[in-house]
VEXSE-246431 format. One line per 5 residues: number of its first residue (from 1); their letters; for each residue x negated, y negated, z negated of N, C-alpha, C, O. Coordinates in Angstrom, 2 decimals. Atoms other than C-alpha are relative to their C-alpha. Layout:
NUM> a> X,Y,Z,X,Y,Z,X,Y,Z,X,Y,Z | ...
//
This chain:
1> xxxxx> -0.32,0.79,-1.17,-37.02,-231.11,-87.97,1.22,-0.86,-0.30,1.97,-0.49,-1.20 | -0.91,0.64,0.52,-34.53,-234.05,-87.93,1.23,0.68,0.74,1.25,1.24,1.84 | -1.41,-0.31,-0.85,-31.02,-233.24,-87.11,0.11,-0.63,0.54,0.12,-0.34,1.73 | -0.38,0.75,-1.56,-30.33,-236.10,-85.44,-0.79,-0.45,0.87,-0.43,-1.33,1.65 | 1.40,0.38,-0.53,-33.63,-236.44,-84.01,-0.44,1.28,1.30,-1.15,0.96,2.26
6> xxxxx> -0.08,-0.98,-0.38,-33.47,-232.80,-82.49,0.84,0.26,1.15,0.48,1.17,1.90 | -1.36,-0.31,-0.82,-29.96,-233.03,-80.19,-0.72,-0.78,1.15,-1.44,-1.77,1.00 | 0.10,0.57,-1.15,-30.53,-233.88,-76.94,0.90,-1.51,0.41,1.96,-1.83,-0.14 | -1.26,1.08,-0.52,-28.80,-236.97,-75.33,0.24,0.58,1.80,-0.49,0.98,2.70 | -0.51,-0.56,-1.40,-26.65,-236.07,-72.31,0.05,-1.52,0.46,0.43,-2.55,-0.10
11> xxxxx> -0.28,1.30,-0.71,-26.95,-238.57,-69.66,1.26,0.12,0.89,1.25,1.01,1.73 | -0.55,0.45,-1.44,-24.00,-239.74,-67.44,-0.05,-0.35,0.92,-0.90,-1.21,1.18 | 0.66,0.65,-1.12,-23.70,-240.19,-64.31,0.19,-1.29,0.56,1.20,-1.99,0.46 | 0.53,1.51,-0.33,-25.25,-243.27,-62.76,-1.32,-1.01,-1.33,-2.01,-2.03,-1.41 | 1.09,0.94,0.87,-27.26,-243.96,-65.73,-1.36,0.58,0.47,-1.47,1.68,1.01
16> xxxxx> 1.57,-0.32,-0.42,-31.06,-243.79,-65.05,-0.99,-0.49,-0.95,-1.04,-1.67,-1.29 | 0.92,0.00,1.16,-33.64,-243.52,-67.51,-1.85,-0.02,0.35,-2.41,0.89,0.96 | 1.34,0.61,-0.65,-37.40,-245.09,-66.93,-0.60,0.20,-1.56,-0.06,-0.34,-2.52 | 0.64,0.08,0.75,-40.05,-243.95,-69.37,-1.45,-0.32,0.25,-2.00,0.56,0.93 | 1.00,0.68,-0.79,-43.35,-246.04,-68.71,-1.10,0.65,-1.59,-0.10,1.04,-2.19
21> xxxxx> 0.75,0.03,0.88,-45.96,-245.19,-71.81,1.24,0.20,-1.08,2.08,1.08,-0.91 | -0.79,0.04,0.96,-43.89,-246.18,-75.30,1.20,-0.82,0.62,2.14,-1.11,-0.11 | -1.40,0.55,-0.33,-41.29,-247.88,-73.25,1.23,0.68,0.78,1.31,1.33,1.82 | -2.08,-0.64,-0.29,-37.63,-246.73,-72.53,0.69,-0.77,0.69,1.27,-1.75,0.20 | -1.39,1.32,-1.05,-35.51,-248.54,-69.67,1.13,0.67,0.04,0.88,1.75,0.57
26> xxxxx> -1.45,-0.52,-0.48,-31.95,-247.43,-69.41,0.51,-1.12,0.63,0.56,-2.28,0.22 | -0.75,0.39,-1.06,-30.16,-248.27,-66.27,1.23,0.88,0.41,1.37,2.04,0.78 | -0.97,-0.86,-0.14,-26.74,-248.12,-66.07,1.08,-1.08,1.01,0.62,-1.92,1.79 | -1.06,0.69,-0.58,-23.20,-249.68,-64.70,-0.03,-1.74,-0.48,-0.04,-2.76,0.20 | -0.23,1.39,0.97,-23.00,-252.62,-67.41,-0.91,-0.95,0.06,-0.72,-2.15,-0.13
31> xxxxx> 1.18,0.79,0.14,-26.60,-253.55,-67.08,-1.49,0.40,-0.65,-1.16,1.23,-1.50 | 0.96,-0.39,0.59,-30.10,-252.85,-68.37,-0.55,-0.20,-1.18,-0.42,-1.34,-1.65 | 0.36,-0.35,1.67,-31.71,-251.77,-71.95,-1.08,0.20,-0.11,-1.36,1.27,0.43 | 1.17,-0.81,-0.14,-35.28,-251.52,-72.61,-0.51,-0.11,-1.54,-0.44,-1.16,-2.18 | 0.37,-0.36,1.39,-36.65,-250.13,-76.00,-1.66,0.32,0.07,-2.39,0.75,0.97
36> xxxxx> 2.26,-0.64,-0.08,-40.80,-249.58,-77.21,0.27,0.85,-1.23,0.82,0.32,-2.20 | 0.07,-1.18,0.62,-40.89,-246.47,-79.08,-1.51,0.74,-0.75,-2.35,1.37,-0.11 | 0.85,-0.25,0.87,-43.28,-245.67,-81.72,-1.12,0.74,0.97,-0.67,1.22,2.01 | 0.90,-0.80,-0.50,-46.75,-243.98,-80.50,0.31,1.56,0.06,0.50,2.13,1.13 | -0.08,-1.58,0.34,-46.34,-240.46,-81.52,1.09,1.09,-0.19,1.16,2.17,-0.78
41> xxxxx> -1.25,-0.41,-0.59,-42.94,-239.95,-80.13,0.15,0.03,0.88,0.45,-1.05,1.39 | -0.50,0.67,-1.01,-42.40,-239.01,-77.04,1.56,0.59,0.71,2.17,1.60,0.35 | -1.09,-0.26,-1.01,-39.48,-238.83,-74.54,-0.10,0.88,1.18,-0.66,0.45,2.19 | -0.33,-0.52,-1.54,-38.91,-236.55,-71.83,1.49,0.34,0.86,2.36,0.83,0.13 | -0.89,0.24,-1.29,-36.37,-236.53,-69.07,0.44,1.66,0.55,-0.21,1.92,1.56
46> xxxxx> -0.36,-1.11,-0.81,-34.74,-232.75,-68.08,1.39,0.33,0.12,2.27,0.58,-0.70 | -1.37,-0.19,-0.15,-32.05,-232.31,-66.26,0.87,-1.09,-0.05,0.45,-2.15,0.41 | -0.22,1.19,-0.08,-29.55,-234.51,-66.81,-0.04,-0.34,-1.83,0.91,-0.94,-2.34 | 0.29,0.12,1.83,-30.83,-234.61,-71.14,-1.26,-0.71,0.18,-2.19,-0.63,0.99 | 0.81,0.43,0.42,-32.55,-236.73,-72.79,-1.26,0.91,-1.58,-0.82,0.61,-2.69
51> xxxxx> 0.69,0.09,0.76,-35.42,-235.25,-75.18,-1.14,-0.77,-1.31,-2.25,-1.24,-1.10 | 1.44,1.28,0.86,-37.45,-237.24,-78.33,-0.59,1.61,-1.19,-0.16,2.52,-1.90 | 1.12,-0.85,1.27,-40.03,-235.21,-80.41,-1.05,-0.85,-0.18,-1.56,-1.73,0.52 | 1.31,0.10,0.77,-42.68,-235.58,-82.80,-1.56,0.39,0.08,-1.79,1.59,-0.09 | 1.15,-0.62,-0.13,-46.35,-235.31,-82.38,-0.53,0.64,-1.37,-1.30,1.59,-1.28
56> xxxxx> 0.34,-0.61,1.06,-46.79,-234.58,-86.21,1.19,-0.12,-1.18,2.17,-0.80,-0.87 | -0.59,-0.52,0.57,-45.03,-233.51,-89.44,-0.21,-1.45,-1.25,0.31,-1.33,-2.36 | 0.63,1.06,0.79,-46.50,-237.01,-91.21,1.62,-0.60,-0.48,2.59,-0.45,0.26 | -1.51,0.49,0.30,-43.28,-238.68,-93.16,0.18,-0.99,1.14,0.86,-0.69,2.12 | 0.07,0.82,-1.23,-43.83,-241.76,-90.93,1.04,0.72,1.31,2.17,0.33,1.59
61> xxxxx> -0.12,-0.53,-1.28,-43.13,-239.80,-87.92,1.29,0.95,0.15,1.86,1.26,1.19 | -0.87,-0.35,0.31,-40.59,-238.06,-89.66,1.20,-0.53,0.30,2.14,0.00,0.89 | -0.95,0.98,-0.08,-38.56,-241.01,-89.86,0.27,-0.60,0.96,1.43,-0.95,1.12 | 0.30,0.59,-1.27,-39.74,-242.56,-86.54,1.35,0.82,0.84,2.34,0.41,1.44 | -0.75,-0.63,-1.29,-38.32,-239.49,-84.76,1.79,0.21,0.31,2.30,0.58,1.37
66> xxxxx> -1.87,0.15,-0.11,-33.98,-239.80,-85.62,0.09,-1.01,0.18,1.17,-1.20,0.73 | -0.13,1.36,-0.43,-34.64,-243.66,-85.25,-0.19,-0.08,1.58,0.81,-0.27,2.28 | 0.01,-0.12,-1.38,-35.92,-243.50,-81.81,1.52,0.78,0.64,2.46,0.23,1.22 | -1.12,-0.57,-0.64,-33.45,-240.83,-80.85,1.03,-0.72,-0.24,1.25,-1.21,0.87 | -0.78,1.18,-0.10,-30.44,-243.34,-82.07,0.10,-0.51,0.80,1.02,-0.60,1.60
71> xxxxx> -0.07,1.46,-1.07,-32.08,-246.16,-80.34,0.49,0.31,1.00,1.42,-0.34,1.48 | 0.18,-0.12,-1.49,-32.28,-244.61,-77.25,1.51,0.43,0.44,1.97,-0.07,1.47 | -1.20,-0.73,0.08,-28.85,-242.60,-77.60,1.04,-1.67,0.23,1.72,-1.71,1.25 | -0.65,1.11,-0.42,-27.10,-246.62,-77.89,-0.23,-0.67,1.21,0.69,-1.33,1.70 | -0.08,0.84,-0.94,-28.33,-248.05,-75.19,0.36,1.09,1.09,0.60,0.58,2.19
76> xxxxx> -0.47,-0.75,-1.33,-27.43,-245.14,-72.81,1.61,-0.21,-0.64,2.42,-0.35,0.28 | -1.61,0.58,0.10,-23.62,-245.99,-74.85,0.35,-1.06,0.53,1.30,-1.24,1.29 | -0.12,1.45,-0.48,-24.28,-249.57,-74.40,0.48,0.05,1.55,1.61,-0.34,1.87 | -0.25,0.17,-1.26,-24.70,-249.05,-70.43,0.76,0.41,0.64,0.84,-0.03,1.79 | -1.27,-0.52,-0.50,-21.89,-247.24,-69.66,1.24,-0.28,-0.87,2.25,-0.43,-0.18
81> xxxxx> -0.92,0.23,0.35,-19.52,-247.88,-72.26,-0.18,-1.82,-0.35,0.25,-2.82,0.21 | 0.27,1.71,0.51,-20.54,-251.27,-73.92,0.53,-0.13,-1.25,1.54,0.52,-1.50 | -0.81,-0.23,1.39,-19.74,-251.99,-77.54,0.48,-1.89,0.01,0.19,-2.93,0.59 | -0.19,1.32,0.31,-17.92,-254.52,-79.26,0.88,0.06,-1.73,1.25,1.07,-2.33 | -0.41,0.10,1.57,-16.53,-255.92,-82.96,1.31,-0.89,0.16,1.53,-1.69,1.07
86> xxxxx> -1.34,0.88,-0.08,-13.10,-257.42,-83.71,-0.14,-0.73,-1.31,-0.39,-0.23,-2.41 | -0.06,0.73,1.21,-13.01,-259.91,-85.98,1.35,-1.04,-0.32,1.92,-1.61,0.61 | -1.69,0.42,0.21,-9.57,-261.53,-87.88,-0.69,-1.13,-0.79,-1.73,-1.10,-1.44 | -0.07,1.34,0.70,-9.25,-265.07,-89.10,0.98,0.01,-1.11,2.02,0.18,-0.47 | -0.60,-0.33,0.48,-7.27,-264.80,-92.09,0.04,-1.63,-1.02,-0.93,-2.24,-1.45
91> xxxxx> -0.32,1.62,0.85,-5.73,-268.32,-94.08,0.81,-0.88,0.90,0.90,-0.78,2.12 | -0.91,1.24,-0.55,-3.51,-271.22,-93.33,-0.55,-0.76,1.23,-1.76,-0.89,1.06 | 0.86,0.36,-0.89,-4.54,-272.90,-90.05,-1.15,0.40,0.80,-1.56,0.01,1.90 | 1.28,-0.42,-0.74,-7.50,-270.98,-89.57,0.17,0.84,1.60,0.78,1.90,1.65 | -0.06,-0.11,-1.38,-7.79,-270.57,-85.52,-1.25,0.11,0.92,-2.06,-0.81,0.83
96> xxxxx> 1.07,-0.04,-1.05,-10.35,-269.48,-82.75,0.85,-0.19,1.43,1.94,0.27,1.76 | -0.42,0.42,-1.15,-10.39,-271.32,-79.17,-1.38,0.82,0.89,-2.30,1.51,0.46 | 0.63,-0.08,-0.80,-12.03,-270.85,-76.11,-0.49,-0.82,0.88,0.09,-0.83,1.97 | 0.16,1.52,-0.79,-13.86,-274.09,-74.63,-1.11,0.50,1.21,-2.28,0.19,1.00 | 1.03,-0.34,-0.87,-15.71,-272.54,-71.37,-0.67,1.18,-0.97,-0.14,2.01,-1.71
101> xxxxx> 0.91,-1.61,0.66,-18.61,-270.02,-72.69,-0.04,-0.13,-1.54,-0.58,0.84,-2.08 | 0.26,0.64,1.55,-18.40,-271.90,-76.75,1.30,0.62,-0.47,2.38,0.53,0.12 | -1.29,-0.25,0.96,-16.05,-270.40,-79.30,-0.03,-0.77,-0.85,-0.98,-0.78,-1.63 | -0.26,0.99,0.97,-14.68,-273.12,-81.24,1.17,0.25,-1.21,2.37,0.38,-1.02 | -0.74,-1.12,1.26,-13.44,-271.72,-84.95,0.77,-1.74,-0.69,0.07,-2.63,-1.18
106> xxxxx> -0.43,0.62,1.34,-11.05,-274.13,-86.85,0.28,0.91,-1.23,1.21,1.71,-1.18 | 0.03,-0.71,1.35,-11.65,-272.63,-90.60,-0.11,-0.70,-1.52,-0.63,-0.18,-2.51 | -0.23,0.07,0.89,-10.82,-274.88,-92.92,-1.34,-1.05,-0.27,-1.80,-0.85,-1.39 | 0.91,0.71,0.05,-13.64,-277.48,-92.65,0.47,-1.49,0.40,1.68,-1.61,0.55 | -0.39,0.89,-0.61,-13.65,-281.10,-91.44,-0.48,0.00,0.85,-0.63,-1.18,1.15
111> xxxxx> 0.51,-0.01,-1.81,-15.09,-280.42,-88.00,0.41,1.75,0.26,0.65,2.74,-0.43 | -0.13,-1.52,-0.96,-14.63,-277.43,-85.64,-1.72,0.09,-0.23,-2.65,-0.70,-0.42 | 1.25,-1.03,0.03,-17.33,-274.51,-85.72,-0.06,0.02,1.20,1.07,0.06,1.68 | 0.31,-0.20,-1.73,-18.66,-274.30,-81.91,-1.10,0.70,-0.52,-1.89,0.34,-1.39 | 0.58,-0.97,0.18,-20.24,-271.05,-81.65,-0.16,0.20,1.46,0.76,0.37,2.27
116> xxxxx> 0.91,-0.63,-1.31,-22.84,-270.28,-78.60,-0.28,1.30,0.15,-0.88,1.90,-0.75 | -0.11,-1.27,-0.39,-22.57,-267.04,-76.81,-1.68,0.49,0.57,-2.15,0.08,1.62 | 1.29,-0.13,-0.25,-26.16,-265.60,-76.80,0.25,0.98,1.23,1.22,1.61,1.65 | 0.13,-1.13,-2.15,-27.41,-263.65,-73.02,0.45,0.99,-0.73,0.22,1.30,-1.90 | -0.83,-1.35,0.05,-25.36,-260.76,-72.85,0.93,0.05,-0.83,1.36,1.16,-1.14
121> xxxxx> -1.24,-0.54,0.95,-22.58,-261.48,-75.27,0.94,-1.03,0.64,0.71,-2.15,1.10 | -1.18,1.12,-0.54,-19.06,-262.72,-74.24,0.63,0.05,-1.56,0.25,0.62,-2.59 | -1.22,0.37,1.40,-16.16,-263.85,-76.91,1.07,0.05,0.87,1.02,-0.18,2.08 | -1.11,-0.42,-0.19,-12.79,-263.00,-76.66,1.13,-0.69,-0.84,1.30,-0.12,-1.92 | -0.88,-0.09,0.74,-9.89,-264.75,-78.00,1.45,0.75,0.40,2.01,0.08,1.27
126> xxxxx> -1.16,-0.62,-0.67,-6.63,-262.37,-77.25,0.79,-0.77,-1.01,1.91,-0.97,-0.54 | -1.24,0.76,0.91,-4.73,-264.39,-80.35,-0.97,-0.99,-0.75,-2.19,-1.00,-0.97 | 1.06,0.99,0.67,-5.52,-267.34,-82.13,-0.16,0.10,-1.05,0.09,-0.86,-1.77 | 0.04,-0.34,1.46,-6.30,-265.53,-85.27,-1.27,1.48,0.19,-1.76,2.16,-0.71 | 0.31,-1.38,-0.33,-8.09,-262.57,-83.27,-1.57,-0.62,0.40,-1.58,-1.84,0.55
131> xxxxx> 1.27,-0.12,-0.69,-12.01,-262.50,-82.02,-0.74,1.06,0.16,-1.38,1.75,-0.64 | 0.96,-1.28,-0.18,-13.49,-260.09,-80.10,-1.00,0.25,0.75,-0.66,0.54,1.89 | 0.66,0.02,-0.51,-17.18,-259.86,-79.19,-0.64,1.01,0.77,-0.78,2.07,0.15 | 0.07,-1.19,-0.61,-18.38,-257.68,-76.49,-1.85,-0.18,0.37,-2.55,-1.18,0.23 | 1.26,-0.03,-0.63,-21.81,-256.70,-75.07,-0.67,1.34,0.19,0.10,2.30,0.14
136> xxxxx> 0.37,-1.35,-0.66,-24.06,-253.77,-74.03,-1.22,0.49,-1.20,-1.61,1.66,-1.30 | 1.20,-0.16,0.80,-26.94,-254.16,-76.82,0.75,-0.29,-1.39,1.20,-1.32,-1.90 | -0.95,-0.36,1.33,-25.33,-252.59,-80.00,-0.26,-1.41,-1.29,0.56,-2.20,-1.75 | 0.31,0.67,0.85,-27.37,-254.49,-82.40,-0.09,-1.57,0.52,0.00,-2.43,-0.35 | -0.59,1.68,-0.11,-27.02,-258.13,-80.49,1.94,-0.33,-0.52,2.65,-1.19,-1.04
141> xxxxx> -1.81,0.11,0.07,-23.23,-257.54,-80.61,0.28,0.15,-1.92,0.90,-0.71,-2.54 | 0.00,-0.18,1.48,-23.32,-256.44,-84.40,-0.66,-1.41,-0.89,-0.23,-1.90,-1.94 | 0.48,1.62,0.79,-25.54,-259.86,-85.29,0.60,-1.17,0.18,0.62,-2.19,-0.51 | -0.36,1.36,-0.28,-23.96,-262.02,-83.52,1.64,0.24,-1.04,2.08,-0.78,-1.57 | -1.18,0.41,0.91,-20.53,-261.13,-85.65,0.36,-0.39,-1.38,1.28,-0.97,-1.96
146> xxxxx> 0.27,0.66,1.33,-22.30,-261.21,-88.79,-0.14,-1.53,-0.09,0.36,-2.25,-0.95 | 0.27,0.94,0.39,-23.65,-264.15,-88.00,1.88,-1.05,-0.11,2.03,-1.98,-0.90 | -1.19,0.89,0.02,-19.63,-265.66,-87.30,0.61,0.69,-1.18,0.71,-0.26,-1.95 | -0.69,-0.28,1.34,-17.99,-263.95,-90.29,-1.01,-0.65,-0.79,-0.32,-1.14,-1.69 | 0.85,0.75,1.21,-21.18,-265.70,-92.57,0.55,-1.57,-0.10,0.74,-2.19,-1.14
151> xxxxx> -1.08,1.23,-0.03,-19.31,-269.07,-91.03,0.64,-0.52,-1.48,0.38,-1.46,-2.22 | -0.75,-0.36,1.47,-16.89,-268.06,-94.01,0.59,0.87,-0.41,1.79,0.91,-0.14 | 0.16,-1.18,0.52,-17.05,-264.98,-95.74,1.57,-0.19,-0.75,2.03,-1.23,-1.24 | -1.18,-0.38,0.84,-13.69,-263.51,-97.25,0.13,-0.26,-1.42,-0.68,0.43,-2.04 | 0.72,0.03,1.18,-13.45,-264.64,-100.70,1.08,1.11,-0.69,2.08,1.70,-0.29
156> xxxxx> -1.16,-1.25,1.04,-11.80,-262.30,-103.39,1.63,-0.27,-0.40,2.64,0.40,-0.20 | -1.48,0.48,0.27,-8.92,-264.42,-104.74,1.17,0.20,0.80,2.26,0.75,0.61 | -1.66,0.12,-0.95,-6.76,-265.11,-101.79,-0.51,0.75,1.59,0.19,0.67,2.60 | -0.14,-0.55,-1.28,-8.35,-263.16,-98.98,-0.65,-0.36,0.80,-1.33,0.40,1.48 | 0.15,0.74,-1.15,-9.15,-266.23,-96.81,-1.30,0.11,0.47,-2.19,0.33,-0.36
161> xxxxx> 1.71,-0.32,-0.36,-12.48,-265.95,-94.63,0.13,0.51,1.77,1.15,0.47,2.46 | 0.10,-0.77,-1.49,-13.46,-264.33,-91.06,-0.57,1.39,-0.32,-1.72,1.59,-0.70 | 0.09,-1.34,0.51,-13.30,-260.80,-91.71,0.16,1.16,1.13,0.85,1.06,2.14 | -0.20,-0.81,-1.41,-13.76,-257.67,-89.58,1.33,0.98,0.54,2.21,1.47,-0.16 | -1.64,-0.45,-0.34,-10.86,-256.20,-88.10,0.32,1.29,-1.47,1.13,1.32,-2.40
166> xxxxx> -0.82,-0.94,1.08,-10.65,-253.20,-90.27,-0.61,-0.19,-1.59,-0.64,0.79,-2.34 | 0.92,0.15,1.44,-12.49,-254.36,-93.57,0.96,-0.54,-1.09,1.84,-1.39,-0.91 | -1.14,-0.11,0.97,-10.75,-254.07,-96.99,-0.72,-1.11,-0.89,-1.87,-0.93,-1.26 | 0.47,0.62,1.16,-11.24,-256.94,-99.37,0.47,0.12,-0.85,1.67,-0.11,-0.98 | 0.12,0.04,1.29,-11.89,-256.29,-102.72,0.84,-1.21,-0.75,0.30,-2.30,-0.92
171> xxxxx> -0.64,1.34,0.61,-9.20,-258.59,-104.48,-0.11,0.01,-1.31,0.00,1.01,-2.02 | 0.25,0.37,1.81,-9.81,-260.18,-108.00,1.38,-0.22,-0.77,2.17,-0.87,-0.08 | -1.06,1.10,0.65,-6.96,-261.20,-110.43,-0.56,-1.25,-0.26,-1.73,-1.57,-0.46 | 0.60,1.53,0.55,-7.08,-264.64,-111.22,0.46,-0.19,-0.37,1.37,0.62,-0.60 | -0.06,0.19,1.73,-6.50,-266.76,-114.09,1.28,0.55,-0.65,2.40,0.35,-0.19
176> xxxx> -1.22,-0.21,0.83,-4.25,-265.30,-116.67,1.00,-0.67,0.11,1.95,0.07,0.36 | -0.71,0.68,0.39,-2.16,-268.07,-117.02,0.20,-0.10,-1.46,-0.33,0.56,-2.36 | -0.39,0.40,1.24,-0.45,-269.82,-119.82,1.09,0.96,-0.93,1.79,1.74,-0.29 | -1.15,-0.59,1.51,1.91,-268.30,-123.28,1.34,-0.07,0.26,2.15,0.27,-0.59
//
């Protein structure tokens, strides 16, 4: 059996959990989550726990059944707590604004980066070196920061890039120099 596939999820209160066939609704404070869950997994509801099991011992299903449990386990985080990523601007000039709902990155280009806040994600600048994206759906909030650190990735030499708050870059020496 999986370990993490096996643990129950404790629900909090106010969240509410809708299982229709293979679909999963979580309803909570923050807002709503809905997941489709493999065939031969299902969910049940006791108490205030969440249950996921396996209909068979097939690897497939193996694997299915700690993925589901995850999924389902974030979005009951998502709706009550909400996640989010911090991301640091690091180099000379490099600066994030706030123009209405658009985050506009100066990084070292000849135009500003204007970055669109997809449904359900806000941006945050608390410093103009700081960005921090929030939202309720783990994996929107996690893409959307890749996708702004890919902007411009940290390089090795000197550091410079959009990097995540706690992430260590790997620094290179560079050139020897001269005799």
């Amino acid at each position: 059996m999986s370990r993490i596939g096996r643990k129950p999820i404790s629900l909090p209160a106010g969240v509410k959990v809708t299982v229709d066939g293979n679909m999963v609704t979580v309803q909570g404070s923050k807002g709503t989550l809905a997941q489709t869950i493999p065939d031969d997994i299902t969910v049940t509801q006791e108490d205030n726990q969440i249950l996921v099991q396996r209909a068979s011992e097939n690897k497939k299903y193996r694997a299915y059944h700690g993925l589901s449990r995850a999924l389902i386990a974030n979005m009951v985080e998502g709706v009550t707590n909400g996640f989010e990523k911090k991301l640091e601007l690091v180099g000379v000039g490099y600066r994030a604004q706030m123009q209405g709902k658009k985050l506009v990155i100066s990084i070292g280009f000849s135009h500003p980066v204007e970055v669109d806040a997809p449904e359900g994600i806000e941006f945050e600048v608390p410093a103009p070196t700081k960005i921090t994206i929030k939202g309720i759906d783990k994996q929107l909030v996690g893409n959307t920061a890749a996708h702004i650190r890919a902007i411009r990735k940290p390089e090795p030499y000197k550091g410079k890039g959009i990097k995540y708050e706690n992430e260590v870059i790997r620094r290179k020496a560079g050139k020897a120099g001269g005799k």
